[in-house]
C-alpha positions as YAML, in Angstrom:
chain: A
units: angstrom
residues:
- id: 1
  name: UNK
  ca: [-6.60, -15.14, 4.96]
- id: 2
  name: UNK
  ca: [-6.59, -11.22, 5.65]
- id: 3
  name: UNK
  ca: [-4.58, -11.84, 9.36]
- id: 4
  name: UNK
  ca: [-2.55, -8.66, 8.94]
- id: 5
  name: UNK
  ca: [-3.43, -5.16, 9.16]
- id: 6
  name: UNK
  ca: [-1.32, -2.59, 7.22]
- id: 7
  name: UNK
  ca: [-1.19, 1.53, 7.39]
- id: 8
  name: UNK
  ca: [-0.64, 2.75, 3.81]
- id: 9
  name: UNK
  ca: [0.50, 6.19, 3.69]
- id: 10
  name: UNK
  ca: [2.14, 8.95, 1.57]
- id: 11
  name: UNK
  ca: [5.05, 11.06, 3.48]
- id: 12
  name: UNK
  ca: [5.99, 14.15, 2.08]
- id: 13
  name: UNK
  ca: [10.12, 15.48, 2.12]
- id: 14
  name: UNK
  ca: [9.11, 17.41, 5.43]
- id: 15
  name: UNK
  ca: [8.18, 13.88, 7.16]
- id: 16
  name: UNK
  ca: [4.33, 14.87, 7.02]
- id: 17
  name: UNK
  ca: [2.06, 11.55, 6.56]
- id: 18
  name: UNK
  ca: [-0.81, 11.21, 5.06]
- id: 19
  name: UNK
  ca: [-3.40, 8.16, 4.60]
- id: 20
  name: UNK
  ca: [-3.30, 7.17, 0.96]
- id: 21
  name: UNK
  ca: [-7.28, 7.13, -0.36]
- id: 22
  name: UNK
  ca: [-8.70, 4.19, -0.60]
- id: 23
  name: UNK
  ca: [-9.32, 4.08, -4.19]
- id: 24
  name: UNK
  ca: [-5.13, 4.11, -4.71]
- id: 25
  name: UNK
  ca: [-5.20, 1.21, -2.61]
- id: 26
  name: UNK
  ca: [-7.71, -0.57, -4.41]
- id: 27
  name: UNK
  ca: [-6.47, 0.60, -7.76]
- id: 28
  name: UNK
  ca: [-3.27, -1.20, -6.53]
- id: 29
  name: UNK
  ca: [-4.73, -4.40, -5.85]
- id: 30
  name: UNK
  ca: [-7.07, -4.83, -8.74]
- id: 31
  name: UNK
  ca: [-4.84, -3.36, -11.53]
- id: 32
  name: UNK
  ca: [-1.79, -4.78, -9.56]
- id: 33
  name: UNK
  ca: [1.21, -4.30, -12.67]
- id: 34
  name: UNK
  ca: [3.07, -6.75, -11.51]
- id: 35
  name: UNK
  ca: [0.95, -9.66, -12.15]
- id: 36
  name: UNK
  ca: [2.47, -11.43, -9.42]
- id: 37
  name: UNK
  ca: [0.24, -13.53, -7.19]
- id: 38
  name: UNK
  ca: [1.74, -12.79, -3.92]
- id: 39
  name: UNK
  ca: [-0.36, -9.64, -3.69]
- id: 40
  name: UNK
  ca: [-3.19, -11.19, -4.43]
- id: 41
  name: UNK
  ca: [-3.70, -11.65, -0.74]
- id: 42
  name: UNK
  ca: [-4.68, -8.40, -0.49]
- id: 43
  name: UNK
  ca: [-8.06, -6.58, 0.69]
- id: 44
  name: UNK
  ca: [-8.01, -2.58, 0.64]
- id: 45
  name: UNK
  ca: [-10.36, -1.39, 3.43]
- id: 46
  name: UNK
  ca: [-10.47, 2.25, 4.19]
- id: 47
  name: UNK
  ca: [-8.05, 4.96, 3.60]
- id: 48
  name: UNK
  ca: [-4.81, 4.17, 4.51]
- id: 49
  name: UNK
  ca: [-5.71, 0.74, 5.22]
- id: 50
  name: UNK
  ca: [-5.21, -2.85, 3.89]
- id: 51
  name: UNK
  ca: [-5.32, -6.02, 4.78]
- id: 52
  name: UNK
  ca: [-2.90, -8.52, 3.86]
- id: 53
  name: UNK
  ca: [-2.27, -12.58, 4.37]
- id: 54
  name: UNK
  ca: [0.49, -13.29, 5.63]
- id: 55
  name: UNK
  ca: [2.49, -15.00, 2.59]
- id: 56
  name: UNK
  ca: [2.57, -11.05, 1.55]
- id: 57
  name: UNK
  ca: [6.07, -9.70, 1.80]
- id: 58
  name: UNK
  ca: [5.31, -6.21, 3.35]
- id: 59
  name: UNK
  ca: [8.78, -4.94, 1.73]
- id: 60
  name: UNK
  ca: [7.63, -5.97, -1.61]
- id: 61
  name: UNK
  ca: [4.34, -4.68, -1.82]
- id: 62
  name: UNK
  ca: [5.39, -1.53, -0.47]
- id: 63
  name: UNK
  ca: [7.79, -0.96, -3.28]
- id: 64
  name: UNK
  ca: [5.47, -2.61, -5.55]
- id: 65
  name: UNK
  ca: [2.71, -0.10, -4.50]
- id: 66
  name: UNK
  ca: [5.60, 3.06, -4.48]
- id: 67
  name: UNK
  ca: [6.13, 2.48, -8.17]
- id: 68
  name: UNK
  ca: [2.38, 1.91, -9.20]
- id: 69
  name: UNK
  ca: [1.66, 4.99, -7.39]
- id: 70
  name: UNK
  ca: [4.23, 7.04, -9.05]
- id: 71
  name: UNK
  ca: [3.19, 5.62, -12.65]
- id: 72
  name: UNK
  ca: [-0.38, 6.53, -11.69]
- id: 73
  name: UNK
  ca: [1.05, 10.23, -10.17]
- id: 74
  name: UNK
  ca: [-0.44, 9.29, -7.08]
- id: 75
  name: UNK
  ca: [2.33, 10.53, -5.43]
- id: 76
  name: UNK
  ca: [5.37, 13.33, -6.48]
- id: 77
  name: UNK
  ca: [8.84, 12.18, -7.15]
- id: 78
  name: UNK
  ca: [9.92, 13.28, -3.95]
- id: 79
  name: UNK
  ca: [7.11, 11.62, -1.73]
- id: 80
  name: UNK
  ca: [7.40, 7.99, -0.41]
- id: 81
  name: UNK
  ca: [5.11, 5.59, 0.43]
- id: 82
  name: UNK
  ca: [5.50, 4.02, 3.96]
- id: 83
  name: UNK
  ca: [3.49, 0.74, 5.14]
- id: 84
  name: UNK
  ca: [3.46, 0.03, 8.58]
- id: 85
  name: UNK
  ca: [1.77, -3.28, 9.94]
- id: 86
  name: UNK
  ca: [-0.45, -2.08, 12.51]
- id: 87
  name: UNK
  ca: [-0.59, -3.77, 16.20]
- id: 88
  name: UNK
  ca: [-3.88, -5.30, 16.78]
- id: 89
  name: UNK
  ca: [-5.94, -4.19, 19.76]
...
């Protein structure tokens, strides 16, 4: 169910990345606002990390998670959020 690996991280206006905390991620996916079961695929793991199925549109949940993190002030209006699906070894 959790196939994919994703990189969850905050980038600042200078391009400067940094691992989201865990308990963002997993504020995300158990208080997820949108109330729409596509994310429910979703298992936070570590900082910066979370693992997805694969009917999880990585596009969607990372604006989904960019605007729950703003709302929360997780992150500053002039952050982003960037998720990267990470190679497996």
């Amino acid at each position: 169910m959790y196939a994919r690996k994703l990189q969850v991280e905050s980038v600042n206006p200078h391009g400067e990345a940094q691992l989201c905390p865990i308990a963002w991620i997993d504020n995300f996916a158990m208080r997820n606002f949108t109330n729409d079961a596509v994310f429910d695929d979703t298992l936070p793991v570590a900082d910066g990390l979370l693992e997805v199925g694969f009917r999880v549109p990585i596009d969607q949940l990372e604006m989904a998670m960019e605007d729950w993190f703003r709302r929360k002030g997780y992150i500053k209006p002039e952050e982003k959020l960037r998720v990267t699906q990470l190679q497996d070894g």
